[in-house]
N, C-alpha and C positions, 0 to 999 in steps of 0.2 A: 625486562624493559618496563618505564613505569609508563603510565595512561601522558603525561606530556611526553615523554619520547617519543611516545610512539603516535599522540600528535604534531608534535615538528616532523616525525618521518613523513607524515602523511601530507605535509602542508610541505615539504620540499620535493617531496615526487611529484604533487599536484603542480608545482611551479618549473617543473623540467618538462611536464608536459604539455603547460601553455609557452611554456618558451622555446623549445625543441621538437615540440613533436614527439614525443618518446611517449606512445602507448599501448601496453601490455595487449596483443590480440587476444581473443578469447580463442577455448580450446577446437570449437567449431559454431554453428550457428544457432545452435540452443533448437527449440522447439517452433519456430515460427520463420524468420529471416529475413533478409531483405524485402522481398516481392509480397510479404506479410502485410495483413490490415493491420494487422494488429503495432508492427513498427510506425508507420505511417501517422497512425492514431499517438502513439504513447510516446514518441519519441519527439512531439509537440511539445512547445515549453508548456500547453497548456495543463497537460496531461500528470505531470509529477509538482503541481502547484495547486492551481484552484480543482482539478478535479482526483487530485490526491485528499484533499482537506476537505472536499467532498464529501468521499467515498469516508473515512474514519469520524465522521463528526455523523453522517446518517446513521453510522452502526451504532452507533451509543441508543437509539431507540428500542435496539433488540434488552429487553430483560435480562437476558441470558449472557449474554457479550458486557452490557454494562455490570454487571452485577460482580461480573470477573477482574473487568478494568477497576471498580470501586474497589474491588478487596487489596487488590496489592499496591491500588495505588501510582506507579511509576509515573503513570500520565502527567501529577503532580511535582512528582521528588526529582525526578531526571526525564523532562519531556523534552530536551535537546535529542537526548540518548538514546529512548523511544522511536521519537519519529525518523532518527535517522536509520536505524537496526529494520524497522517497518518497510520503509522505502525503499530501501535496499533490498527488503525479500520482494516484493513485489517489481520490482525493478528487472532483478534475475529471471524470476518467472516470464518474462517480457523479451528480454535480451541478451540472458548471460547462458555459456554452455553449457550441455545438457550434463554433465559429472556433476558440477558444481551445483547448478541448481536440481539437480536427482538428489544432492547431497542436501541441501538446506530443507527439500520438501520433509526428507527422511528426520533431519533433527525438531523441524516443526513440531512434529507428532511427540517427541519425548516434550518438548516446555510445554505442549497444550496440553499432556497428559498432567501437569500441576494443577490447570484452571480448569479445578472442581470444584465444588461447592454446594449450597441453597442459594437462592437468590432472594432478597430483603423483604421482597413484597409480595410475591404471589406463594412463595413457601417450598419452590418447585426447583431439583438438581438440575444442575447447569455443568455441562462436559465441553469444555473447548472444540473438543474432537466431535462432537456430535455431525453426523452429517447433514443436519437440516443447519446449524449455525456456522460449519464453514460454507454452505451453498451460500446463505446471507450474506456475509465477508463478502465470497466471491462476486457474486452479482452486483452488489452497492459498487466496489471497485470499478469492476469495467461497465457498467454501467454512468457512470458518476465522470468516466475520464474520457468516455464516447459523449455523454453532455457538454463537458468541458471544451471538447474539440467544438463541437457544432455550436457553440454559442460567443467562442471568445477566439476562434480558429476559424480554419478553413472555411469551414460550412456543413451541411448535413453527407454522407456518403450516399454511392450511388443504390440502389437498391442492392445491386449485385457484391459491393463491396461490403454494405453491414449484413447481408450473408454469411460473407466471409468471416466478418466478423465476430459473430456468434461462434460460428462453426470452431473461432480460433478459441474461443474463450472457454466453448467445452475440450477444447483440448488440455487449456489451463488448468480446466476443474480436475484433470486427474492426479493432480500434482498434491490436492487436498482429500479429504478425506469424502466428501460429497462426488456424487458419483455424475459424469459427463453427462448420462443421458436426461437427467432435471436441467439442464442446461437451455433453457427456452430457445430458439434460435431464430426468432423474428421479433422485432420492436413489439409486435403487439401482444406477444408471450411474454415478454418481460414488463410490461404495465400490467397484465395480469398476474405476474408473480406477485409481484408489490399490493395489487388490491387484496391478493387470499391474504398475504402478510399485515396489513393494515391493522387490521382486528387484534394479532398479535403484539403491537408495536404501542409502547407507553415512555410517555413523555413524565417519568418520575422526578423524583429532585434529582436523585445521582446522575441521571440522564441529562437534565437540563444543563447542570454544573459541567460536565464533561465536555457537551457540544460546547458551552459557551468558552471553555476553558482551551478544545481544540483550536476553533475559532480566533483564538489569537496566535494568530504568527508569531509574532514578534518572539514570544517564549520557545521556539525555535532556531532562535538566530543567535550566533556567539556574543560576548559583547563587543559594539558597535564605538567605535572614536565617536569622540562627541558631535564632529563635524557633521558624521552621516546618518546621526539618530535621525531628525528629521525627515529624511527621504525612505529611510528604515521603515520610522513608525504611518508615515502615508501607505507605503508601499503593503504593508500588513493591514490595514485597514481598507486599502480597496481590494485587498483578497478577502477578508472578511464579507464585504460586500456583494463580491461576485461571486462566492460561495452561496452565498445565501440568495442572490436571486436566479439562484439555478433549483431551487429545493421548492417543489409544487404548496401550494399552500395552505393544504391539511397538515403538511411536516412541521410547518414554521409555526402553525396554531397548535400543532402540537406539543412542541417545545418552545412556546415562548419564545420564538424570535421574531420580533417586529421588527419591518424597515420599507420604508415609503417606494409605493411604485415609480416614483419619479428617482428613486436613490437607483432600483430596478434596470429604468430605461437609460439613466445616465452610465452605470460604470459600463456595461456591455463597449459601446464603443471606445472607452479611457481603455480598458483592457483588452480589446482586441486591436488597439493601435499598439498597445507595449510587449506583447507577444510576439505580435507580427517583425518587431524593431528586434526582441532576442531573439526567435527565428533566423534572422538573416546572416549572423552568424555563430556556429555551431561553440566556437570558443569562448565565446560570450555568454552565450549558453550553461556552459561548462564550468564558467567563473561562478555563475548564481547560483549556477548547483552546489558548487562547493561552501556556499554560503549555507544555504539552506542541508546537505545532507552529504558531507564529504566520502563516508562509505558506500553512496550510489556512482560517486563519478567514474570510480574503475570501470563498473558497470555498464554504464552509458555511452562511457567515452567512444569505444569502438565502433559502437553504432551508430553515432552523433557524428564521427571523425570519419566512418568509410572504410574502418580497418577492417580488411578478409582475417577470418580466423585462421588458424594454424592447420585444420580442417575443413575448407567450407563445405558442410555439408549440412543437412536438417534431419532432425531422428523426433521420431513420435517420445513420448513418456514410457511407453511400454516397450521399446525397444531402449530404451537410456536405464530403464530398473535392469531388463535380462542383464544389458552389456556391463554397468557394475555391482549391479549384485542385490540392487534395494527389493524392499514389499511393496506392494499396493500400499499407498498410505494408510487405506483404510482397515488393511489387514497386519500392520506394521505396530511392534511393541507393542500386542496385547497382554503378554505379561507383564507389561511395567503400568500397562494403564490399570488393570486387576489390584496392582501392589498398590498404586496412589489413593484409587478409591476405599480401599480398605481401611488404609490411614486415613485417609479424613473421613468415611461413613462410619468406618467400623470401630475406629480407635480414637476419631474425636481429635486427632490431632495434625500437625502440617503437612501438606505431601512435600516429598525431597524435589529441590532442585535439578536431579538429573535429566541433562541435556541443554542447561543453559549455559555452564563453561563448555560444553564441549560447539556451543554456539556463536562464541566469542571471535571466533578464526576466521569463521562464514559473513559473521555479518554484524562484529563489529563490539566493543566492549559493551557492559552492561550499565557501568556509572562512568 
């Protein structure tokens, strides 16, 4: 099946199940559930929009992470393709069953075992899998989609609920190679995480290029009939916006993003009236997703729609490894990470591919 087949497949299932109702339950309720903050939080249109583009436009500060994104690239050559494969894993982690996402955490570890290298500027190896840069990953994410919620949503949570909160997202962290227990679990541990990291955090050229490059929606989006560029290109540009004035203002001096406290105070209400309008229906929802990320809508759907899984039950990470078979991530494919680094420290040359077709199934083609 070629890559258009198997987009008209995707684009007629998506239309059977805004027209029918036809959607695939999941196998049960993944890691977190209904009664979850964590659904509550992410399952806001805010959450997989301005505080998705958030979370991936702050990480480019990391050295280590940008350094990886510069060498291959894709952010540039297929950033449709990217951001939907991204959103998607993150998505699962959040909502989808625990097989399936036990499954993508495990093929994670083979593609980041690729993103090795030096980094351009300080001279220093950089390991995808390192577990101080998937803790970064992790924290900018839910960090970035709990701002999003409090700022263009609902409002801030109750004490007891961003508890909960934390408490969920160290559950998330086992699914990465960073271990739960660095997991801060009060707002004021996670502004402290960020000040130790500060020091680490440089706003280089490849840095600046990326965020500004993330930054644009719009290179997100398929192409648009003429009629609806317009609404397209606003609509990408007040996410730009509310992106940006969610980012404290060391980050933005950091990386050269200027934009007037008045652009600030104004989009906050323009985007939490348009949120509030797709919130109120889940299929509507569901339609913009498909604009922006059609390999997340399987994903969302069930949870967005109210569909009981096939199982409704909730299983920890370490009960979802036992039951089909996976490692700790962090102890997962240490002989393929030894073989890559070898190749590229010791022999100066590419590391292999392996785990990126076998990634294609989970979560979506690569071009």
């Amino acid at each position: 099946m070629t890559v258009s087949d198997k987009q008209k497949q995707g684009r007629r299932a998506f239309l059977a199940m805004m027209t029918r109702g036809k959607v695939e339950p999941h196998e049960d309720y993944g890691f977190f559930g209904p009664d979850s903050v964590t659904w509550k939080v992410w399952s806001y249109p805010t959450g997989l929009t301005v505080g998705f583009q958030r979370a991936v436009v702050i990480e480019e500060l990391d050295p280590a992470l940008v350094a990886a994104v510069d060498k291959t690239h894709d952010i540039y050559k297929r950033p449709r393709t990217r951001y939907d494969r991204t959103l998607r894993y993150f998505a699962m982690v959040a909502f989808g069953g625990s097989r399936e996402t036990s499954n993508v955490a495990d093929v994670l570890v083979k593609i980041h075992s690729k993103a090795i290298g030096t980094e351009p500027y300080g001279g220093k190896r950089y390991d995808a899998n390192n577990p101080a840069s998937q803790l970064w990953i992790h924290l900018t994410a839910w960090h970035s989609i709990l701002i999003a919620y409090e700022k263009f949503g609902p409002g801030p949570l109750t004490p007891e609920e961003e508890g909960r909160y934390w408490d969920e997202c160290a559950t998330a962290a086992e699914l990465q190679t960073c271990s739960p227990d660095d997991v801060p679990r009060t707002r004021e541990g996670i502004r402290d995480y960020f000040e130790r990291m500060r020091p680490q955090l440089v706003g280089s050229e490849i840095a600046v290029q990326a965020m500004n490059h993330l930054l644009r929606a719009d290179v997100m989006l398929p192409p648009m009939p003429l009629i609806a560029r317009p609404i397209a290109s606003l609509s990408t540009r007040a996410l730009r916006a509310g992106t940006i004035s969610t980012m404290p203002r060391w980050m933005r001096e950091m990386s050269g993003l200027q934009q007037r406290r008045t652009t600030d105070l104004a989009i906050r209400p323009l985007l939490w009236t348009a949120f509030h309008i797709v919130h109120l229906s889940a299929r509507f929802q569901l339609a913009l997703l498909q604009l922006l990320s059609p390999m997340t809508v399987p994903v969302a759907a069930p949870v967005l729609l109210g569909v009981t899984p096939v199982n409704p039950e909730i299983v920890s990470p370490a009960q979802a490894r036992a039951r089909y078979g996976y490692d700790k991530p962090s102890e997962a494919h240490q002989e393929l990470r030894a073989r890559q680094a070898e190749r590229v420290f010791g022999e100066g040359v590419s590391p292999s591919d392996e785990g990126l077709v076998e990634s294609e199934p989970i979560l979506g083609l690569r071009s």
